[in-house]
C-alpha positions in Angstrom: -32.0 27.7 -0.9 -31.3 28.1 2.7 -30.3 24.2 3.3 -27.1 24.7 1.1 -25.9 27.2 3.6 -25.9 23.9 6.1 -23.9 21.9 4.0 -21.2 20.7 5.8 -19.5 20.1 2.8 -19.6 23.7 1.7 -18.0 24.9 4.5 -15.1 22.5 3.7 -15.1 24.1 -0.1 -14.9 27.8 1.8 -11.7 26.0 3.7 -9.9 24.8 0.8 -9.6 28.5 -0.6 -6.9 29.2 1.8 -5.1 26.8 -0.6 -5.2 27.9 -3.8 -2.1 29.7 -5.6 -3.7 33.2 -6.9 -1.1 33.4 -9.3 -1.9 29.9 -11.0 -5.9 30.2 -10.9 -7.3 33.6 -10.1 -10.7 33.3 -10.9 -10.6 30.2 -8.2 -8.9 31.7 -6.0 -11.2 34.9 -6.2 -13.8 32.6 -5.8 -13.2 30.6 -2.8 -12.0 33.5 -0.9 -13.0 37.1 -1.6 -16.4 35.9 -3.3 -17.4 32.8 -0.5 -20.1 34.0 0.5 -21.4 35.0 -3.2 -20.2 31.5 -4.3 -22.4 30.1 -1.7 -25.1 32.4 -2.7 -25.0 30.9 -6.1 -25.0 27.1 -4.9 -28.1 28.2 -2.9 -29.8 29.9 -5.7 -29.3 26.9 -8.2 -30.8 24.6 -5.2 -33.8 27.0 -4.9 -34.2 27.2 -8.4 -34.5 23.7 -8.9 -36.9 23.4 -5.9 -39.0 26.1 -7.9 -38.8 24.2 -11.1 -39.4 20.7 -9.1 -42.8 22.1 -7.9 -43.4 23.8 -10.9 -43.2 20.0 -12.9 -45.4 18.4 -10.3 -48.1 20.9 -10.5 -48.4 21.3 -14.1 -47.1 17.8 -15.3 -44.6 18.2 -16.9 -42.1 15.4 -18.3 -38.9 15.4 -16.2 -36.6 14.0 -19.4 -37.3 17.7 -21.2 -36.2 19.6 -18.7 -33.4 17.4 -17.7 -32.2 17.5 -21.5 -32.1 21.2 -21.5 -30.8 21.7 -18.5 -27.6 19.6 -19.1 -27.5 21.4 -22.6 -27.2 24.4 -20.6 -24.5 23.3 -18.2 -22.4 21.8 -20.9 -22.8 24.7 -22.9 -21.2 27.1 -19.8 -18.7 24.8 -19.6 -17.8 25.2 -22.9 -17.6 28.7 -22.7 -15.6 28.9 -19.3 -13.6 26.6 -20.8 -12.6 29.0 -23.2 -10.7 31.5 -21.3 -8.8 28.3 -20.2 -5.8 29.7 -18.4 -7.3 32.2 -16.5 -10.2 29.9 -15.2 -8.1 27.2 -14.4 -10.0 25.0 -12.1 -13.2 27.2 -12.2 -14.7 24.4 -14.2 -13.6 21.5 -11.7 -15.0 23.9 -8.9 -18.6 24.4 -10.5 -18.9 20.5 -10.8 -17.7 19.6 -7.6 -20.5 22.1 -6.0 -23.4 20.2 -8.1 -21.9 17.2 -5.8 -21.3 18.8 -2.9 -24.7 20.7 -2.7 -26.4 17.3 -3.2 -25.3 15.9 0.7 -26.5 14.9 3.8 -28.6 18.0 4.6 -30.1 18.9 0.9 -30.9 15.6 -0.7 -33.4 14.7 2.4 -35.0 17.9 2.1 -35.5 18.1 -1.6 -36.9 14.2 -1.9 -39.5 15.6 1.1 -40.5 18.4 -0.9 -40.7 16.4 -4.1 -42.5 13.4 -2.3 -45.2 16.1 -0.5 -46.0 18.0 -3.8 -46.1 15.0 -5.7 -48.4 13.5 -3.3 -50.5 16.8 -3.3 -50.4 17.5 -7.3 -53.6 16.8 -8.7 -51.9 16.1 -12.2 -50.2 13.3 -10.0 -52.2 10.5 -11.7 -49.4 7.3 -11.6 -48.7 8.1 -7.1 -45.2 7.2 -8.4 -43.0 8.8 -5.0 -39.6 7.7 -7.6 -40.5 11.0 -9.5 -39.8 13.1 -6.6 -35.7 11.8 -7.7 -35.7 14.2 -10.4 -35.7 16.7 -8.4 -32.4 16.2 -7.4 -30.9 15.4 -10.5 -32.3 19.0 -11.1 -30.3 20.6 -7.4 -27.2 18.6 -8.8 -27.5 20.4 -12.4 -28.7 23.9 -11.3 -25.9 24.7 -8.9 -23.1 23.9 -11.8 -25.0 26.1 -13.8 -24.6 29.1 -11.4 -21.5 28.6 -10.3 -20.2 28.8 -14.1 -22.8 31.9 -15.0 -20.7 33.3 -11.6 -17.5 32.7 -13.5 -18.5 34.3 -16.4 -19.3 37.2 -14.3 -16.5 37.8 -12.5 -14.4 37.3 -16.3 -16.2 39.8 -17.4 -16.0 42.5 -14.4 -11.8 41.7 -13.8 -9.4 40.8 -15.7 -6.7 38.0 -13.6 -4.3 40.5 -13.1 -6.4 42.7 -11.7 -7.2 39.8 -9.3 -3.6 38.9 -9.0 -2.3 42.7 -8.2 -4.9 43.3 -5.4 -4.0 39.8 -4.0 -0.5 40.9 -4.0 -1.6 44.1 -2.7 -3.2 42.4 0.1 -0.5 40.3 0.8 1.7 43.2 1.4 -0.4 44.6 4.1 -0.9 41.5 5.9 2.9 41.1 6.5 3.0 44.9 7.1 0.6 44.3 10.0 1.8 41.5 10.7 5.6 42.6 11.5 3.9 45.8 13.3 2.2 43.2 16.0 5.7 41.3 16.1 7.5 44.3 16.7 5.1 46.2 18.7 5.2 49.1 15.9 
């Protein structure tokens, strides 16, 4: 979990929120800048999740195509429901996709095929020494984080409403130029 927190690329997502118009997408904009951190969380969590459910398959045998089957059953099925509240999540969906890519980079891909090729190596149920099965693994820490981004969504749908979102941004934006005119002005 704690490798997608050095992803470069998920500091460049955090830097894109500065971006996004609250009006046009809320629920992205909440995202990327009042819940970061959470969003990041929930990258993590899918990655560490995965890991969990990596090991678990090694040590116990399991068939990777099973779990990769329900898995994407469970992603697409999010997405259908996200999908649903489709002008207040507008570019939610786009969001949870690009952080299955972005979580898979240069600093969580080497670690997870380490941790699959070490517990593969150690699992006694391990019978074919096959160190290509340690891939599914992060097929599984692409899927996972799509799926917790979009559970994340369906969170925050359910606790605010957009313009909720969109009144406290406004809000917010009030204060900043209030402050902002004070330092100008020497208020």
């Amino acid at each position: 979990m704690g490798v997608t927190f050095a992803e470069p690329a998920i500091g460049a997502l955090q830097a894109v929120g500065t971006d996004v118009d609250c009006s046009q997408s809320p629920y992205l904009w909440l995202l990327l800048n009042g819940w970061s951190f959470q969003l990041v969380l929930a990258v993590g969590a899918g990655v560490g999740v995965a890991a969990v459910i990596g090991v678990l398959r090694f040590l116990e045998g399991w068939s990777l195509k099973p779990i990769i089957y329900i898995l994407l059953a469970i992603t697409l099925s999010l997405t259908g429901i996200v999908q649903a509240f489709t002008h207040e999540t507008h570019g939610v969906i786009a969001l949870a996709w690009d952080c299955g890519a972005v979580t898979t980079g240069p600093v969580t891909v080497p670690t997870v095929i380490a941790l699959g090729l070490g517990v593969c190596a150690a699992s006694p149920s391990n019978s074919g020494d096959n160190p290509l099965a340690a891939f599914g693994l992060v097929t599984m820490a692409s899927l996972l984080p799509i799926t917790s981004v979009l559970s994340l969504a369906i969170y925050l749908h359910s606790i605010k409403s957009p313009e909720s979102i969109v009144s406290c941004h406004d809000i917010a934006g009030i204060w900043v130029a209030f402050f902002s005119r004070c330092q100008r002005y020497r208020c």
